[in-house]
N, C-alpha and C positions, 0 to 999 in steps of 0.2 A: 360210378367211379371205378379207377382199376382195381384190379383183384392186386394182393402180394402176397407172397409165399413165407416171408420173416418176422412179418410184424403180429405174433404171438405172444403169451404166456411166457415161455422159457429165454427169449429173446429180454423181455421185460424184465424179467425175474435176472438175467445175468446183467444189464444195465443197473439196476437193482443192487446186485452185489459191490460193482465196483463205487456206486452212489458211495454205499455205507463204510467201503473200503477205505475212501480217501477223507469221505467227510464226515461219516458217523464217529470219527475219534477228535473231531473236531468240537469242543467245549467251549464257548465265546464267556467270556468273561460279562458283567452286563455295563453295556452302553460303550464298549471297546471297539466298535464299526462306526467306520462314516458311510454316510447313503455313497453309491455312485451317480444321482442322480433316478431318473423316473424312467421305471419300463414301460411299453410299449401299452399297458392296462393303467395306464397313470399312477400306480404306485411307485413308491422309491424300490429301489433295486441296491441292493448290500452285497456286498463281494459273496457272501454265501451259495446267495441266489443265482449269480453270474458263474460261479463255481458249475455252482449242479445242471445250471442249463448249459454250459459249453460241455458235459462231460455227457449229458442225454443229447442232445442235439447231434455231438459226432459219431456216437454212439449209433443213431439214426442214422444218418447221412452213408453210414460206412455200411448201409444195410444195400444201397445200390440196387432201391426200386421204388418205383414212383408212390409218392402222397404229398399229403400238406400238413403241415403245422402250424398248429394255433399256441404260444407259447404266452405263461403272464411277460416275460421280461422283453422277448423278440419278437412278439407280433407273430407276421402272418408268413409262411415261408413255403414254399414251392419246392419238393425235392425229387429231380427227374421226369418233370411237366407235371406232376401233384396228381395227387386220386384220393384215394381213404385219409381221413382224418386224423391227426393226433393231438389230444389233447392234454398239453403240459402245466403241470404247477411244477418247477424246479422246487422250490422251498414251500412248500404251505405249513404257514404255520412263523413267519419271518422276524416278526416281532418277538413270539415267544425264543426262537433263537438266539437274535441280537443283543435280549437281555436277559440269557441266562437262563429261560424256563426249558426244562428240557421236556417239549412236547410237537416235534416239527416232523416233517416229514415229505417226501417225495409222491409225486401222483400223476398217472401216467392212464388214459383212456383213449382207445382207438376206436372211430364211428366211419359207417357204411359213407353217411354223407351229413352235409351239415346241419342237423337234428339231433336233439338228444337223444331220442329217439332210436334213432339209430346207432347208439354206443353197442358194440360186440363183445368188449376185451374192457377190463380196468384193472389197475395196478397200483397198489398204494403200499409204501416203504416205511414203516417206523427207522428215521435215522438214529436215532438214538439205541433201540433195542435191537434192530434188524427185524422186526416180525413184520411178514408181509402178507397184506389181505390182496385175493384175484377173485377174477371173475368171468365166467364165459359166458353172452348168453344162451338162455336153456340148458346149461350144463352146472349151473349151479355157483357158489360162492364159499371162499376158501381162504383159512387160516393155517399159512405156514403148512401148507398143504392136507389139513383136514377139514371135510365141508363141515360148513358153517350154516347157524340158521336163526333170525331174530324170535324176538322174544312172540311168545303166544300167548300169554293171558294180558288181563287189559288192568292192570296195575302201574299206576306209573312208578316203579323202582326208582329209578334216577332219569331224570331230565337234563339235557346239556343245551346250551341254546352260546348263541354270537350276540354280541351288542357291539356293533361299529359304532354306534351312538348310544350310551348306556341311557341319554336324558329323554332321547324317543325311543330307543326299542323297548328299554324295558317297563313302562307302561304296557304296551300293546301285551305283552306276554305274563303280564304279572300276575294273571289269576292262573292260568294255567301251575306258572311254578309255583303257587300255594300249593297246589293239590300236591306235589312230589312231595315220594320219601328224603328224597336227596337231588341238591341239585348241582351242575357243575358249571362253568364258562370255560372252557379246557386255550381255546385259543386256535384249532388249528383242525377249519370243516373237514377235510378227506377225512383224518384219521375218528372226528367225531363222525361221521354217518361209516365208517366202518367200524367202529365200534355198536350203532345201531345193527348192522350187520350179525357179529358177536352176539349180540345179544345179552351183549351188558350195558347199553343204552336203553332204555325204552323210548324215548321219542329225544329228536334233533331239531330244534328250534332257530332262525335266523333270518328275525322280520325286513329285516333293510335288505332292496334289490343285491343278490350277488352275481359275480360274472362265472359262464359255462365251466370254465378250468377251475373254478374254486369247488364245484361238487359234480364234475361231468363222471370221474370214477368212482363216486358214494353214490350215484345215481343208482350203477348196475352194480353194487355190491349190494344193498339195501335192496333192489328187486329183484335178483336174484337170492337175496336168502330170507324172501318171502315176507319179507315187508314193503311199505309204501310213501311213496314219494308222491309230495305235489308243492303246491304254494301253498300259502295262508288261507286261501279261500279255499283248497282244496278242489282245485283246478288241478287238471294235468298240465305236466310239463315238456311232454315227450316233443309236441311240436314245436317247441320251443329253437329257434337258431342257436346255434352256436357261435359264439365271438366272443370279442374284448372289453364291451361294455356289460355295464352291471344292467341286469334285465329282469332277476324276478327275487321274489321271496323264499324260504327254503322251510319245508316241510316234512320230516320223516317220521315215520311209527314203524314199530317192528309188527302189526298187524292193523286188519281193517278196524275190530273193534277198540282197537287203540287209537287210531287214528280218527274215528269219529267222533270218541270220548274227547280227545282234547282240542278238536273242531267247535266244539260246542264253547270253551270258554274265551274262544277269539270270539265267533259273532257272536257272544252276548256282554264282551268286553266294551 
């Protein structure tokens, strides 16, 4: 795919700023949004979301050099015959916004081709705080610009885990969150597998298939600050396609021996 010259770090980080500029002061009361109807991922789409993708997307566009975008709200989009990949969650995190929780956030990853695989760059915004985690491959991963690095001993501190469906997922995961000192459901993946990152996570749980844009930029935050990602089965996911549909289960530990410890109470669940 083409090469570009703009689509970096600092480019992200100033889309980034003006995010948090127009909408990090933005405090929704709860349940004060109507849907505008379903994005292009079949979710409902809420003015928020529409916000932050027309303000990243022109953002993009005004970069005036070819790739593609893979967007939750707009689908799939061509800009100047298309090459490198961008992968956007405008709001991850949509529900907790709509009603009030303030835990949401922007996420922004750009890939060689369409593989996760192949993610280079990711980009995740706390709109609410402004703290931003990056990530380059091979050059490591970063907190408001100081690197960053997951957790090393094989303690589960705190567990965070998703249930799209609390009456099947969390079965599948409940012996695991016995073993936690502490457990969280925070609501919003990028900013939980950056938080793995941090290293105030010890592992990120999330049994039900998600789609590429829901953790394409917790992918390369979490292996680049030396922890590990896979599905449930603890399969890789690197070959994994990139799109719109919901395709795997979501995995992270902030090291291997973390990651095989809580291997063990899925298949013997």
């Amino acid at each position: 795919m083409s090469e570009t010259q703009n689509l970096n770090i600092p480019t992200l980080r100033s889309i980034g700023k003006e995010l948090l500029a127009k909408i990090g002061n933005i405090r929704l009361r709860p349940f004060k949004t109507v849907s505008l109807g379903k994005g292009a991922s079949g979710d409902k789409t809420f003015p928020i979301d529409k916000m932050a993708e027309d303000i990243i997307m022109s953002r993009l566009e005004s970069i005036n050099e070819p790739f593609s975008i893979i967007s939750e709200e707009y689908g799939y989009k061509e800009i100047s015959g298309g090459g490198r990949c961008v992968v956007i969650d405008p709001i991850d995190g949509s529900k907790n916004a709509i009603t009030g929780i303030p835990f949401y956030c922007s996420s922004i990853a750009i890939a060689d081709s369409l593989n996760i695989g192949s993610i280079k760059i990711a980009y995740v915004i706390n709109l609410l705080t402004g703290d931003e985690f990056w990530a380059e491959r091979g050059r490591g991963a970063f907190f408001n610009g100081e690197r960053i690095y997951a957790q090393t001993d094989d303690v589960f501190y705190l567990i965070a885990y998703e249930a799209q469906s609390p009456r099947r997922d969390i079965p599948i995961i409940i012996k695991l969150l016995s073993e936690a000192r502490r457990t969280r459901c925070l609501g919003a993946t990028a900013l939980d597998l950056a938080h793995v990152a941090y290293g105030s996570v010890s592992v990120f749980v999330s049994p039900a298939p998600s789609r590429s844009f829901d953790f394409a930029a917790g992918w390369l935050l979490v292996k680049e600050s030396g922890g590990i990602f896979t599905d449930l089965k603890g399969t890789s996911i690197d070959d994994l396609q990139i799109g719109l549909q919901k395709s795997v289960s979501i995995f992270a530990s902030g090291n291997q021996k973390l990651h095989e410890r809580a291997l063990r109470f899925f298949q013997t669940g």
